[in-house]
N, C-alpha and C positions, 0 to 999 in steps of 0.2 A: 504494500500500500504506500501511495506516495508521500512522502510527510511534510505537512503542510508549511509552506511558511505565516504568519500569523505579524502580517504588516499592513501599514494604510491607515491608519483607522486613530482617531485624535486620540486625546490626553485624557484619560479618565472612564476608559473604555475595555480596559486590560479583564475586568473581573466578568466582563461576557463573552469572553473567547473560551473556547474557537467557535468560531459558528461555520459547523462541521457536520456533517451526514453522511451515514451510508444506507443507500437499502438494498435491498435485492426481489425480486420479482421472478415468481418460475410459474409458467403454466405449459399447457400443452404444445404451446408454438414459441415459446421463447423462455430463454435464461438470462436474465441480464441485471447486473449488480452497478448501482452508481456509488462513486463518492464524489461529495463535493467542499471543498472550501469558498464562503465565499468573500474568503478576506486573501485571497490567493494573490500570485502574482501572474496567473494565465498559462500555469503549467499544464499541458494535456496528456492524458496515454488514452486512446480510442481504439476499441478492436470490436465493431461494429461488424464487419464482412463486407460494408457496402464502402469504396474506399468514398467517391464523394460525398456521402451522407458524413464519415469521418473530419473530410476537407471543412465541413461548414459546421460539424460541432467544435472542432476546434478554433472557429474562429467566436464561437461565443468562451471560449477557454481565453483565447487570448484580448480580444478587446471588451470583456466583460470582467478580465482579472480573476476570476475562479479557478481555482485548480479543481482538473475536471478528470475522475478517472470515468471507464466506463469500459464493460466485459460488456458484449451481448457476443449469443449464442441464438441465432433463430432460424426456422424455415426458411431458407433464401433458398432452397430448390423448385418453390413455389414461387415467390416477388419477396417485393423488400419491404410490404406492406406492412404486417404485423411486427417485424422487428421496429422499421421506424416509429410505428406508433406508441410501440411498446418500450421505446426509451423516452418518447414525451412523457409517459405518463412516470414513468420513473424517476427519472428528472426531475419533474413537477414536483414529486413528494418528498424527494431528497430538498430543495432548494425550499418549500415547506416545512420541513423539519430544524432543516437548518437555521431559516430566520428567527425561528423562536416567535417570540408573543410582540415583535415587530417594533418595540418602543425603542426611540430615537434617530429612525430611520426616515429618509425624506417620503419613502412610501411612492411616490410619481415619478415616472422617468420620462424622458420623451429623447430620440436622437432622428437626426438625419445622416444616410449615409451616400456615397455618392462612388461610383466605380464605373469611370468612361461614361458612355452612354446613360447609364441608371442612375436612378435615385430612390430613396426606400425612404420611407419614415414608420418607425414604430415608436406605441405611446402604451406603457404600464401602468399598471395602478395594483398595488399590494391591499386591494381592496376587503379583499376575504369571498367575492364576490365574483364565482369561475364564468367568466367570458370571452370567445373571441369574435372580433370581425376583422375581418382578411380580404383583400381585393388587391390582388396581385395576378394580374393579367397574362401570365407565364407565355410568349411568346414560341415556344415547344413545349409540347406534351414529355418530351424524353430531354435531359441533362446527360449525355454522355449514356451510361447504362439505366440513369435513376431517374424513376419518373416522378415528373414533378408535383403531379398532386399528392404526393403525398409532404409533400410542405404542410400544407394543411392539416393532416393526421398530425403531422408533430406536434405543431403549435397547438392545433386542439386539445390533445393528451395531456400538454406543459400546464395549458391556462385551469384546466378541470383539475389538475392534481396538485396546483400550485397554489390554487385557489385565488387567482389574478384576472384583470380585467386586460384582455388585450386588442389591442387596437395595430394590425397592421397593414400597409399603402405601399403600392410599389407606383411611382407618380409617373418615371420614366425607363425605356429600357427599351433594348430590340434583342438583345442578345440574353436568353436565357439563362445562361450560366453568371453572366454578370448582375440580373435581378435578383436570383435567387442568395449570392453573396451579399449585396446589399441588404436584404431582410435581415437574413443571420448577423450580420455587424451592425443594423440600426438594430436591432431587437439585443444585440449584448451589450450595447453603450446602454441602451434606455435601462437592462437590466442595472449593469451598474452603479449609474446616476438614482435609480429607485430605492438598493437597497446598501447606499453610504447614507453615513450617519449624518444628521443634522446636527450642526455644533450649537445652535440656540434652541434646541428643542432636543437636550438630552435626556433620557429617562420618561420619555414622554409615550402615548401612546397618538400618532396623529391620525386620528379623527375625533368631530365634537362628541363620538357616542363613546368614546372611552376604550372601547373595543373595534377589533378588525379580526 
C-alpha cells in the first residue's frame, strides 16, 4: 500500500489527518479495492485493464493531488462496462469515507479546463445530496479501445457513492480524446478546490443546516 504523504493543509489541522480510505468491492463481475488520500500529492498506481480509462484516472491522481491506488479485476472479456462503473462507485465511497463529517472544508469546487480545441467545466458540491448532470457531447462513440459512454457510468457511480452534487459541461471540442481529458482534469481541480480546507471557517460544518 502506498504510504501517504500527509501535506497541504494549514496550521491547526494536524489532529484530522489522515483523511484516508480504503474499501474494496467484490461481486460477481468485479474485484476492485481503492485507497485514497486526499491530502496527497497526486501519486497514482492504477491497474484497471482498460489502459485509457487508467490514462484519465490518473489524471484526477495528479491534478486533484490525491494519492490514488486502485486494483480492479473485472469482466473485460465482455466490455469495460461494469468495471468502469464499478470503480465510480468505489471511489465515490472511498472519497466519502475519507472526508469524514466534512467540517472546515470549502464544500464547492468549480474549474475550467482547456486542452487545444476543448474546454470542460465541472462544478461540485459536497452537498450530501447524490446528483449528476453531464452534457458532454462526445464527438466518437469509441476513444481508442474505450467507449465513451461510459464516462457517464463513472461519474454516475462517483456522485451516488460520494454523495455529491455534480455538474458537468464539455463547452468545446472536436476531438474526442481531448474532451474527455478535459472533464477528468476540470472535475479533479473542482474536486480539489471542494475539499481544501477553508482557513476562516475552521471547524465549521458549511451549510446553514448544520449538517451535510
Amino acid at each position: 500500500m502506498t504510504q501517504y504523504a500527509l501535506t497541504n493543509l494549514p496550521e491547526g489541522q494536524a489532529k484530522r489527518l489522515p483523511r484516508v480510505a480504503e474499501l474494496t468491492r467484490n461481486t460477481a463481475e468485479t474485484q476492485i479495492t481503492v485507497r485514497v488520500n486526499l491530502d496527497g500529492t497526486g501519486v497514482a498506481r492504477l491497474h484497471t485493464g482498460i489502459g485509457f480509462f487508467d490514462h484519465m484516472l490518473d489524471q484526477i491522481a495528479r491534478h486533484g493531488l490525491i494519492d490514488l491506488d486502485i486494483d480492479a479485476e473485472g469482466d473485460l472479456h465482455i466490455d469495460g462496462h461494469h468495471t468502469v462503473e464499478d470503480v465510480g462507485i468505489t471511489l465515490g465511497q472511498a472519497v466519502h469515507k475519507a472526508v469524514g463529517d466534512k467540517k472546515g472544508i470549502c464544500r464547492y469546487g468549480h474549474a475550467y479546463v482547456p486542452l487545444d480545441e476543448a474546454l470542460s467545466r465541472v462544478v461540485i458540491d459536497f452537498s450530501g445530496r447524490p446528483g449528476l448532470v453531464m452534457d458532454v457531447p462526445f464527438t466518437s462513440s469509441m476513444i481508442g479501445s474505450f467507449d465513451s459512454q461510459l464516462v457517464h457510468e463513472f461519474f454516475q457511480g462517483f456522485a451516488n457513492h460520494a454523495f455529491v452534487t455534480l455538474h458537468i459541461d464539455n463547452l468545446k471540442g472536436s476531438n474526442a480524446h481531448h474532451q474527455c481529458e478535459t472533464v477528468f482534469k476540470a472535475f479533479a481541480r473542482a474536486l480539489r478546490s471542494a475539499l481544501a480546507f477553508d482557513a476562516r471557517a475552521l471547524g465549521q460544518i458549511p451549510s446553514t443546516k448544520g449538517a451535510l
